[in-house]
Backbone bond lengths (Angstrom), bond angles and torsions (degrees), N, CA, C in turn:
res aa  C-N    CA-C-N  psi(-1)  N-CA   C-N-CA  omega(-1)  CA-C   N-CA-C  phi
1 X - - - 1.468 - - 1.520 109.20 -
2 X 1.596 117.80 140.55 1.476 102.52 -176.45 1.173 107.99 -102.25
3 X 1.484 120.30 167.66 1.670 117.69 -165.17 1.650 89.65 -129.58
4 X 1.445 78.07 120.32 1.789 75.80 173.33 1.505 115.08 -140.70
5 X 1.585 101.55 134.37 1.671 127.04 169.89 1.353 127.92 -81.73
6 X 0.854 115.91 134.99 1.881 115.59 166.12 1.208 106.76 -91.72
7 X 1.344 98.65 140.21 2.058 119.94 143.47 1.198 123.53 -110.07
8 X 1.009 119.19 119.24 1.276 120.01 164.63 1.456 109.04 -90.10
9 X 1.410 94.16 138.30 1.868 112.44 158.62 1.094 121.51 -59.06
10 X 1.738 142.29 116.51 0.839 137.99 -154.38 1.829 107.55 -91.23
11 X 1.647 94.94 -11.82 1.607 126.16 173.26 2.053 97.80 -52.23
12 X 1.249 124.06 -44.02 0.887 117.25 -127.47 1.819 105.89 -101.01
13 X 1.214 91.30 -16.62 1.818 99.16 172.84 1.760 106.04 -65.57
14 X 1.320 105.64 -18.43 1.392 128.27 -166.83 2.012 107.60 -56.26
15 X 1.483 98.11 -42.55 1.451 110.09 -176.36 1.514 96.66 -80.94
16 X 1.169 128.48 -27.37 1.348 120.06 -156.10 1.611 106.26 -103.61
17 X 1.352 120.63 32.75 1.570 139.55 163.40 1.492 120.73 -134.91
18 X 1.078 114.62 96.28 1.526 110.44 179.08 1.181 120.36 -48.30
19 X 1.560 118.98 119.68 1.438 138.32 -174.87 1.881 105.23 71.03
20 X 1.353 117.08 57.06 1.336 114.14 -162.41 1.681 80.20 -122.15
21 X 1.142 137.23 -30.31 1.419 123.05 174.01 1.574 116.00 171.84
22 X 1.287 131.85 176.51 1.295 123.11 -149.81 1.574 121.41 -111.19
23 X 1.711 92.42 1.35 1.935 116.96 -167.31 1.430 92.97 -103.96
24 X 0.782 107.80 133.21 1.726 119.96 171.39 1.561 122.98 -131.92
25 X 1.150 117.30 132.05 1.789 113.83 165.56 1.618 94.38 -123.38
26 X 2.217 88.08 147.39 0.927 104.78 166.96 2.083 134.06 -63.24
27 X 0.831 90.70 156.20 1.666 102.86 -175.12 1.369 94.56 -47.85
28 X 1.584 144.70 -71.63 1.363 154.88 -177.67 1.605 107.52 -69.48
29 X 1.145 136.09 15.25 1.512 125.11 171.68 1.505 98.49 -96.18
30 X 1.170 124.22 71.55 1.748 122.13 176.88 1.744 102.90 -132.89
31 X 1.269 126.39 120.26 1.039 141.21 -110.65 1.693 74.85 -147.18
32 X 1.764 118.03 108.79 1.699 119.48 143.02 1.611 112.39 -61.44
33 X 1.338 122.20 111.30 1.207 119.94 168.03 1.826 119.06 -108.28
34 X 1.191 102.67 124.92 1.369 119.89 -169.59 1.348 124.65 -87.84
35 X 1.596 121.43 148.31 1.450 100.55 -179.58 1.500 90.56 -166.94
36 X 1.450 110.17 159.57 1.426 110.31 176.10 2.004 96.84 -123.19
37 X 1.802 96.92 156.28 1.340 116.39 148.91 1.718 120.39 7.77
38 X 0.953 142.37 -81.55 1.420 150.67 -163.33 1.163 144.50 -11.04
39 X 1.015 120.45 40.18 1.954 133.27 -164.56 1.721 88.12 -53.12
40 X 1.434 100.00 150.53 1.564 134.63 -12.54 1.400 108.07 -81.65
41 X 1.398 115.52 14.45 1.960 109.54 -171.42 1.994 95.46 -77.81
42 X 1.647 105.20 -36.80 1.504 69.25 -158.66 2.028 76.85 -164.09
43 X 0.987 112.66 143.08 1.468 111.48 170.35 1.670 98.69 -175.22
44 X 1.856 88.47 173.47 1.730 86.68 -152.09 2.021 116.50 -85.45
45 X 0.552 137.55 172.42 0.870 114.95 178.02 1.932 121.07 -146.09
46 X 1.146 130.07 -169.29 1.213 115.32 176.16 1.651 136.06 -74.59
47 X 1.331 92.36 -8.82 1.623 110.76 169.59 1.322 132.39 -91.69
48 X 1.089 144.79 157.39 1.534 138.86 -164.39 1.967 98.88 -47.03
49 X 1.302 114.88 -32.19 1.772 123.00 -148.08 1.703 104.76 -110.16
50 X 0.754 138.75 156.28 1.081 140.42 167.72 1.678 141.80 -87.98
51 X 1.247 130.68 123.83 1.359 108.43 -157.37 1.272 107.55 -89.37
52 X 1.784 121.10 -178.28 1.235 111.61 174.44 1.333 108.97 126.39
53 X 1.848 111.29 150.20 1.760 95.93 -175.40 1.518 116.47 -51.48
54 X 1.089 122.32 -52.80 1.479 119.55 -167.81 1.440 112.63 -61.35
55 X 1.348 124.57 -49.57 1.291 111.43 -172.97 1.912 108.24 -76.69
56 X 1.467 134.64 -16.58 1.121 145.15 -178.62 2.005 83.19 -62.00
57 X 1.312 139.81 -69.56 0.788 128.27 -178.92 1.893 128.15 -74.30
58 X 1.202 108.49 -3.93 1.671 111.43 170.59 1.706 119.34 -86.28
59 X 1.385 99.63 -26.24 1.021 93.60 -178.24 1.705 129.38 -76.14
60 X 1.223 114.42 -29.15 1.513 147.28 166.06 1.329 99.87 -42.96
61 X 1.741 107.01 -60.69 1.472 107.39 -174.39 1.598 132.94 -66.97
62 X 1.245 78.96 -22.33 2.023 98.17 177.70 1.724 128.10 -95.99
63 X 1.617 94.61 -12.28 1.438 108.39 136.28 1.499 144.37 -81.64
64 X 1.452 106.29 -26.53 1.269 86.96 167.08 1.995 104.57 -114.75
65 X 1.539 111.28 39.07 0.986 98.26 176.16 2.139 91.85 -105.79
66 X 1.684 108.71 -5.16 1.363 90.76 179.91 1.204 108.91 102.40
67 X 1.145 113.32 4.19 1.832 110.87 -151.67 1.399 92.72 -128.71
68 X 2.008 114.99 119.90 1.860 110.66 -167.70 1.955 75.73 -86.07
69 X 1.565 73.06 178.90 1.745 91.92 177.56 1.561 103.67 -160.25
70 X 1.882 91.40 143.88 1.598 102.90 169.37 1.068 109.72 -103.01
71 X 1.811 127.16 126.31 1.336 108.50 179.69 1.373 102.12 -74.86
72 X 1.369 123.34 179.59 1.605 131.10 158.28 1.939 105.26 -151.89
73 X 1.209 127.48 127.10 1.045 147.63 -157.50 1.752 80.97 -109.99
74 X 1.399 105.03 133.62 1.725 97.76 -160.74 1.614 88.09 -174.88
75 X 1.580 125.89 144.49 1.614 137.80 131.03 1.275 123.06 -16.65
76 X 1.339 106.45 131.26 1.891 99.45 167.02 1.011 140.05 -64.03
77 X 2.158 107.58 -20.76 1.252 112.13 165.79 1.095 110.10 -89.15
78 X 1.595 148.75 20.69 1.521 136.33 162.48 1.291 77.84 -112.53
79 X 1.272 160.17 46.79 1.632 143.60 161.64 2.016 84.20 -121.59
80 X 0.922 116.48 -39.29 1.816 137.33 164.33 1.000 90.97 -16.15
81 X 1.779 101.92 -82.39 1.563 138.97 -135.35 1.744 107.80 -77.34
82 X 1.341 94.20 -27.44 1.877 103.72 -173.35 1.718 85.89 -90.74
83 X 1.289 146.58 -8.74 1.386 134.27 -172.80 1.342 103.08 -90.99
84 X 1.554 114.67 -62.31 1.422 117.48 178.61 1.819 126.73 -62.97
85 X 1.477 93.63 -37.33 2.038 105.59 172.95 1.382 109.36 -118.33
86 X 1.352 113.07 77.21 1.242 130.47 -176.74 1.959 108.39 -68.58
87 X 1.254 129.04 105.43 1.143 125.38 125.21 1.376 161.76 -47.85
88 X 1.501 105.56 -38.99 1.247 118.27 -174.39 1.975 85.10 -148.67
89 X 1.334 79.85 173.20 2.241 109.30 176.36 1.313 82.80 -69.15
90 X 1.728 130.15 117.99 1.275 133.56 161.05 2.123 100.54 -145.08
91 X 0.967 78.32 130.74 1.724 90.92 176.60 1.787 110.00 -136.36
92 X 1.579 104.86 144.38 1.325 104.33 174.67 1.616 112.10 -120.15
93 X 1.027 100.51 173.91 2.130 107.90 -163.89 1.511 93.00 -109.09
94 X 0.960 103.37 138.45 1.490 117.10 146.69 1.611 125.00 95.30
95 X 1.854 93.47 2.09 1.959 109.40 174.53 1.825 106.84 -54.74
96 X 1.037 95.71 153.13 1.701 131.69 145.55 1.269 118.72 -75.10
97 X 1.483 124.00 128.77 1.714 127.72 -144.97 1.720 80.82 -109.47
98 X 1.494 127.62 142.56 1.382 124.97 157.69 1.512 95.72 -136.37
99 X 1.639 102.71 -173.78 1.510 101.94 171.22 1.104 104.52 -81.43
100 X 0.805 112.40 -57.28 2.156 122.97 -174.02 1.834 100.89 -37.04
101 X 1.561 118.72 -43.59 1.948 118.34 157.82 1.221 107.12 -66.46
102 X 1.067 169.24 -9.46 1.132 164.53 154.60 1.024 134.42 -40.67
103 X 1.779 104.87 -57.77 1.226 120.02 162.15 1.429 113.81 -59.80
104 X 1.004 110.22 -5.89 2.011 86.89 -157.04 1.745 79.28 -122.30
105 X 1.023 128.05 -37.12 1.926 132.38 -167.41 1.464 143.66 -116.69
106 X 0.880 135.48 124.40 1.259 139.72 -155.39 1.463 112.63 -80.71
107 X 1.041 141.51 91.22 1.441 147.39 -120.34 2.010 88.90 -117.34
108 X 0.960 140.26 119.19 1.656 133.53 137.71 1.390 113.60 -48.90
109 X 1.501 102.09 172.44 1.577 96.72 178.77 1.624 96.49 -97.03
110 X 1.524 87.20 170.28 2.089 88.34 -170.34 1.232 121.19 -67.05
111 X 1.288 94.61 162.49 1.530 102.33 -161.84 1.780 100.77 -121.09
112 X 1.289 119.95 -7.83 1.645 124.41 -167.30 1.648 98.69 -158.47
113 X 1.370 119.64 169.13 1.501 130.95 155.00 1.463 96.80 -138.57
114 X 1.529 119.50 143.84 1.189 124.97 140.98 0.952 150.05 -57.83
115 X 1.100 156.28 143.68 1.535 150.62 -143.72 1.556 99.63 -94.47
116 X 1.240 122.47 166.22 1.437 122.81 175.30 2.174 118.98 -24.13
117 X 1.110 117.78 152.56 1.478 103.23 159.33 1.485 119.34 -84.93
118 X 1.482 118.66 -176.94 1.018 109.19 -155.49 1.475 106.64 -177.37
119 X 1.496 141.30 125.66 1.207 130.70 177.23 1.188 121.79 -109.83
120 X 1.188 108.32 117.65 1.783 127.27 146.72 1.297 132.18 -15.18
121 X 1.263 126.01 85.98 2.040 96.74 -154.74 1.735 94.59 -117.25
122 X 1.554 125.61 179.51 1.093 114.20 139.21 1.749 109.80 -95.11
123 X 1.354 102.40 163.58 1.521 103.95 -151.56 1.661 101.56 -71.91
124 X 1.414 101.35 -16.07 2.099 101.23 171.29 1.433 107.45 -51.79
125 X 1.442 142.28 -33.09 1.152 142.99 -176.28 1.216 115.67 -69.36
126 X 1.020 131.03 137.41 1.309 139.66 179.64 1.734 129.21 -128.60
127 X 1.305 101.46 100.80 1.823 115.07 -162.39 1.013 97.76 -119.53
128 X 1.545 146.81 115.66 1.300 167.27 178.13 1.405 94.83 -54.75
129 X 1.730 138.77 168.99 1.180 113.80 160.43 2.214 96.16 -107.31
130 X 0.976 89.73 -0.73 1.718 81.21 154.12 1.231 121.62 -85.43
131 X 1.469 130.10 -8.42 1.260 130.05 167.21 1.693 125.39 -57.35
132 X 1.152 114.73 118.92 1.488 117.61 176.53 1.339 123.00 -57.86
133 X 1.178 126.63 149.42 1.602 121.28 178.99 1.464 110.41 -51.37
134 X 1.244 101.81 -43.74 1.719 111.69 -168.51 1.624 92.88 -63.71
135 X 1.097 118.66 -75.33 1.547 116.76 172.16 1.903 112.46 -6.70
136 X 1.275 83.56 -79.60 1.752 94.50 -170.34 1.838 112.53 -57.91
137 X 1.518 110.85 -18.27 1.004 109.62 173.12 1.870 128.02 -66.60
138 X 1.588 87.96 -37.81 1.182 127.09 -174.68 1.659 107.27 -74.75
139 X 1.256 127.18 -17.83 1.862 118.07 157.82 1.172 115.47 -35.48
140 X 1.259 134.66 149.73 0.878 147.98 -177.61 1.570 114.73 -119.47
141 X 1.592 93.45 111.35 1.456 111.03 -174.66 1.613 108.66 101.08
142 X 1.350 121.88 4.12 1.696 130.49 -170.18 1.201 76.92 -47.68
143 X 1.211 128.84 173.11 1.515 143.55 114.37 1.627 132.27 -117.82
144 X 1.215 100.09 109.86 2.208 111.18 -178.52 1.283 101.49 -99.50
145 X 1.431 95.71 126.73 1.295 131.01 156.89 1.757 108.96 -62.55
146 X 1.030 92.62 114.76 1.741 98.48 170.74 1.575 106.86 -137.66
147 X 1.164 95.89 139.55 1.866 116.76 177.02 1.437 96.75 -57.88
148 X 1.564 119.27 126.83 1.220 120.66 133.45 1.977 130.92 -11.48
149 X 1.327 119.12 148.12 1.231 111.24 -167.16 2.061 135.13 -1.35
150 X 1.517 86.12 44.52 1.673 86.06 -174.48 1.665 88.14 -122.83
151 X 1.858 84.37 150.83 2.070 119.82 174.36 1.483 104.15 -79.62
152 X 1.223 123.59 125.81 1.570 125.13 165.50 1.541 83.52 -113.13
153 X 0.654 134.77 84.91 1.509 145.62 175.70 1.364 139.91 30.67
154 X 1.539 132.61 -158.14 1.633 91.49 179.13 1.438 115.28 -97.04
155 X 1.047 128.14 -10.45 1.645 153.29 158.74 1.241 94.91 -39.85
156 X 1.772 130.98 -105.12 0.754 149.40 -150.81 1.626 104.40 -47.38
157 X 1.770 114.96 -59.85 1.354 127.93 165.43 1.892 107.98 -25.63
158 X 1.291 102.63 -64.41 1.982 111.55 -165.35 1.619 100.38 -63.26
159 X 1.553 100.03 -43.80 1.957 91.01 163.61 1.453 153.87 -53.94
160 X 1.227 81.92 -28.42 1.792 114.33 -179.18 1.632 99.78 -86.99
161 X 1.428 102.91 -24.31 2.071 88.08 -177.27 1.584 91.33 -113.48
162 X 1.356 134.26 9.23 1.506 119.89 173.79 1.898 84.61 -84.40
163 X 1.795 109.47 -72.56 1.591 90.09 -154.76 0.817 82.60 -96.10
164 X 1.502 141.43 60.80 1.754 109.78 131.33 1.614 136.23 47.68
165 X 0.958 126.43 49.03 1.689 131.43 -151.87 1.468 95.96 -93.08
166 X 1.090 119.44 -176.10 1.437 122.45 164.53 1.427 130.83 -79.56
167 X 1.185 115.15 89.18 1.820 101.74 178.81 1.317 132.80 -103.04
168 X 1.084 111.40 140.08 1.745 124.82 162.85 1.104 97.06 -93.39
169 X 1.758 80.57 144.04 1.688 115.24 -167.48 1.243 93.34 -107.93
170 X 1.419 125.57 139.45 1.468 123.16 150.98 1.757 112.38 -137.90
171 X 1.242 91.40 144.21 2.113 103.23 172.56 1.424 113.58 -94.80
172 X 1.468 116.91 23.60 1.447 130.43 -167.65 1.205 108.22 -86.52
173 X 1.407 136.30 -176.28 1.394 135.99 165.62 1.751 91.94 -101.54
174 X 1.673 99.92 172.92 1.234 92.53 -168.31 1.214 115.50 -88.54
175 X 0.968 124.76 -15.94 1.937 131.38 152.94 1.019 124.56 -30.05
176 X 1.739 112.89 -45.97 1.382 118.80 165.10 1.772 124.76 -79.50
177 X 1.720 102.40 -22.53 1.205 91.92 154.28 0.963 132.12 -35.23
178 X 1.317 102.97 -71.94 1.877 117.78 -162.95 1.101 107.09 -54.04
179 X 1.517 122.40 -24.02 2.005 118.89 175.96 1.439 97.16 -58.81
180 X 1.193 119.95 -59.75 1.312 131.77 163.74 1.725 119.94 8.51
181 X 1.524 88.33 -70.24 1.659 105.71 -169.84 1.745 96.66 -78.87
182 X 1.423 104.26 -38.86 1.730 89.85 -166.26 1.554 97.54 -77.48
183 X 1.306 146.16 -1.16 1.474 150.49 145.86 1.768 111.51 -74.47
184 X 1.015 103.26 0.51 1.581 105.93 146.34 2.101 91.10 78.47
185 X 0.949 114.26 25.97 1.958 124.68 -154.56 1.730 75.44 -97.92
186 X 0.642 160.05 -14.73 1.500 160.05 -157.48 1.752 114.94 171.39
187 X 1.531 103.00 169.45 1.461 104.23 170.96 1.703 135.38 -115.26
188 X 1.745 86.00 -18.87 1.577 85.36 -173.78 1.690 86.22 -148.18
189 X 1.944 115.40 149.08 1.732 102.53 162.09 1.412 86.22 -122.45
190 X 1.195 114.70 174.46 1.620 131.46 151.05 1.420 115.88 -75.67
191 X 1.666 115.21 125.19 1.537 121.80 165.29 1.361 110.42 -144.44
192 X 1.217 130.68 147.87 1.343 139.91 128.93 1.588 121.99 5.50
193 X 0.861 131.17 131.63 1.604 115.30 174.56 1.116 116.67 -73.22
194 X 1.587 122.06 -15.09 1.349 110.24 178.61 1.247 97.82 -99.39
195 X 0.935 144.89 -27.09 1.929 131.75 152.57 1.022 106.36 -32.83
196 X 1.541 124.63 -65.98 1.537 128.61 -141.97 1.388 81.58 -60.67
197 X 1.627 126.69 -63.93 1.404 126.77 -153.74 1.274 118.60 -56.09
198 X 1.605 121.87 -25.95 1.255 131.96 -175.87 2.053 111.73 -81.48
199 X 1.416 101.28 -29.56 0.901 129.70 -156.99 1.759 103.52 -87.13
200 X 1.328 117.56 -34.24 1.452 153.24 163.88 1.811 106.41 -56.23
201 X 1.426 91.80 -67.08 1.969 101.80 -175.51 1.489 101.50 -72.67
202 X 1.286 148.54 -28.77 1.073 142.08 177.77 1.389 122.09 -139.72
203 X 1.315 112.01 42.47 1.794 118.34 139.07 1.198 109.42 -145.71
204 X 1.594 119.21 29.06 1.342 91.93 164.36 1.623 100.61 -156.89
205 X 1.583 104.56 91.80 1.672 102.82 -176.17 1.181 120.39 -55.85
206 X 1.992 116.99 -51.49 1.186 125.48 -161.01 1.800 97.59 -69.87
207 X 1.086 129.11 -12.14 1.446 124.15 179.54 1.615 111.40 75.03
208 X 1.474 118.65 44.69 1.280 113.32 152.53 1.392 146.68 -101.33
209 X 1.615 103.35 36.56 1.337 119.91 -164.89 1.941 104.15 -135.62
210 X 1.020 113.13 165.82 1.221 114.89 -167.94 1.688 115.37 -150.53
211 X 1.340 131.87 171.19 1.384 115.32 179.81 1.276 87.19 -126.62
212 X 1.575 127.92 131.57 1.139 140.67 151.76 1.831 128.89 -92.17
213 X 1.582 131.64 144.62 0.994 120.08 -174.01 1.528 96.72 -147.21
214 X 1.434 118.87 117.21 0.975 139.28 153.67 1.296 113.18 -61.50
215 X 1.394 107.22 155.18 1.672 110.07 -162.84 1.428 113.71 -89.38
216 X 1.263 112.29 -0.64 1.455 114.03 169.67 1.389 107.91 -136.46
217 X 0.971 122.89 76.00 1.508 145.06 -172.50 1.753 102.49 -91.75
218 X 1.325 134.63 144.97 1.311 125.48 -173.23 1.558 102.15 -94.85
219 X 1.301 113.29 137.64 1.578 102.47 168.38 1.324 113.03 -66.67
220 X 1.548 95.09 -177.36 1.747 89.33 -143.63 1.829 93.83 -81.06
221 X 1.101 109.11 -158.78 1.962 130.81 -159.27 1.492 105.26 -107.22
222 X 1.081 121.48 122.44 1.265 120.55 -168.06 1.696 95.80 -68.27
223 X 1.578 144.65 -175.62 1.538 117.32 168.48 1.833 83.37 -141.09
224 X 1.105 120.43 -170.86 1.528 125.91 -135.85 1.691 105.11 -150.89
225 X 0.913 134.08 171.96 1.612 121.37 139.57 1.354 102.70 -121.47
226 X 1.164 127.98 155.92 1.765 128.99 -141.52 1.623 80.44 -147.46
227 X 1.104 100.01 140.16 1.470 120.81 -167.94 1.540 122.88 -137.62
228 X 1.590 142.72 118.84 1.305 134.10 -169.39 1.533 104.86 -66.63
229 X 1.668 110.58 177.20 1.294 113.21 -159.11 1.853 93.56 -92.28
230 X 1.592 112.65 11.09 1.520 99.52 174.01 1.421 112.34 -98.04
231 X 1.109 108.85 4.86 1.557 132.57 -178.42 1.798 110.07 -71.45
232 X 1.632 112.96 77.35 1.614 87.80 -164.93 1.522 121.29 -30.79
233 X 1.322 109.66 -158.99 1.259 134.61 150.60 1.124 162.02 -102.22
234 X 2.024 90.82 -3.61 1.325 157.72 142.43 1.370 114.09 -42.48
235 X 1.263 115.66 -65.73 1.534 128.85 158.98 1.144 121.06 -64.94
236 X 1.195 136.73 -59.91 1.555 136.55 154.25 1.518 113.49 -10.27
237 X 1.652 110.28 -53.58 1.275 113.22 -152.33 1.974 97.47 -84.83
238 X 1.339 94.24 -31.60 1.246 98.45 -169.59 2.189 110.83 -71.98
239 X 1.507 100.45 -45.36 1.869 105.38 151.50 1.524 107.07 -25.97
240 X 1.519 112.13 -67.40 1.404 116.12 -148.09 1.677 85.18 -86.53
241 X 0.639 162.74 -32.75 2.023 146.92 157.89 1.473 113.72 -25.56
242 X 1.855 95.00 -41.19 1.602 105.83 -173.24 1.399 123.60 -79.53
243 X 1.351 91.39 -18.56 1.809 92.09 -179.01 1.168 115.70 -101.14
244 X 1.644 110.35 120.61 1.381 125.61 131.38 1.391 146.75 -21.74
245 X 1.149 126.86 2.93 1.372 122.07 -171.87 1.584 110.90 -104.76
């Protein structure tokens, strides 16, 4: 079920007082903004907005881009489903840009990068940190946990379909991943280092997980806010005025 908050623009009482100020948004620029689960990028919290790196920086931008917003706390495959069968102005925070998104989404320019990558292991695994990605890919019998329809970038992506390893799929958040690995359901996922680390201090008390780093690890993914095709371009342009990055 999705849980969804409003923001209001505090811009916007502004039009609705004669001689109250000189910035105006239109009546229809109100923007479903989407987001999933994911500490520390973004999780829900007790206030209409959500905390977390990404939204600490979206929200800034969508105020002074003029633009109100509904949050909605929602799945990645209904964040999918609202990109490709657009009903209404719905955009989500915090994607990975590919070509294959391109076609289908209206991408802003970035708003964050991730910090180096970084693997999740249980501590039975054993990855040298002189070991090459390709190397570690190349075990035989590894098994990675990878999210359902999600980009680890284009590196990581071209690796995963050269050797072919074994993967588990999951539609979980990545919190529940990592139960995942300490239930022995897999051995290693891909994260961020500041995931992994967050991900380390709070999913795994008994301490059977570990962060591994291969010596050619990709830095991390710049991330985007991804926008449906009812989303002018008007708005787009006006997002990307707002961002800082």
């Amino acid at each position: 079920m999705s849980i969804k908050h409003t923001y209001l623009n505090p811009l916007l009482w502004l039009i609705l007082v004669p001689g109250a100020g000189t910035q105006s948004a239109e009546a229809n620029d109100v923007i479903k903004l989407q987001y999933v689960q994911r500490p520390p990028y973004m999780q829900q919290s007790k206030s209409e907005a959500p905390t977390g790196t990404i939204p600490e920086r979206v929200i800034p931008i969508f105020k002074a881009a003029g633009i109100d917003i509904v949050w909605e706390l929602t799945s990645l495959n209904r964040q999918w489903d609202a990109i490709q069968n657009p009903n209404e102005m719905t955009c989500s925070i915090g994607w990975f840009k590919t070509p294959e998104r391109e076609k289908l989404v209206k991408f802003t320019k970035a708003i964050y990068q991730d910090q180096q990558f970084a693997l999740l292991a249980r501590k039975q695994i054993s990855i040298a940190p002189t070991d090459t990605l390709e190397s570690a890919l190349a075990i035989k019998g590894l098994r990675i946990l990878i999210k359902n329809k999600y980009s680890y970038g284009p590196r990581i992506d071209t690796l995963l379909g050269k050797y072919q390893p074994s993967l588990v799929l999951s539609d979980a958040e990545n919190k529940s991943m990592a139960g995942l690995l300490v239930a022995n359901r897999a051995d290693v996922m891909f994260a961020a280092k500041e995931e992994a680390a967050y991900l380390l201090q709070n999913s795994d008390p008994e301490k059977r997980l570990q962060i591994l780093t291969p010596v050619n690890m990709p830095i991390g993914e710049k991330r985007y806010i991804a926008c449906n095709k009812l989303v002018t371009d008007e708005l787009i342009e006006r997002i990307n005025r707002a961002i800082p990055f």
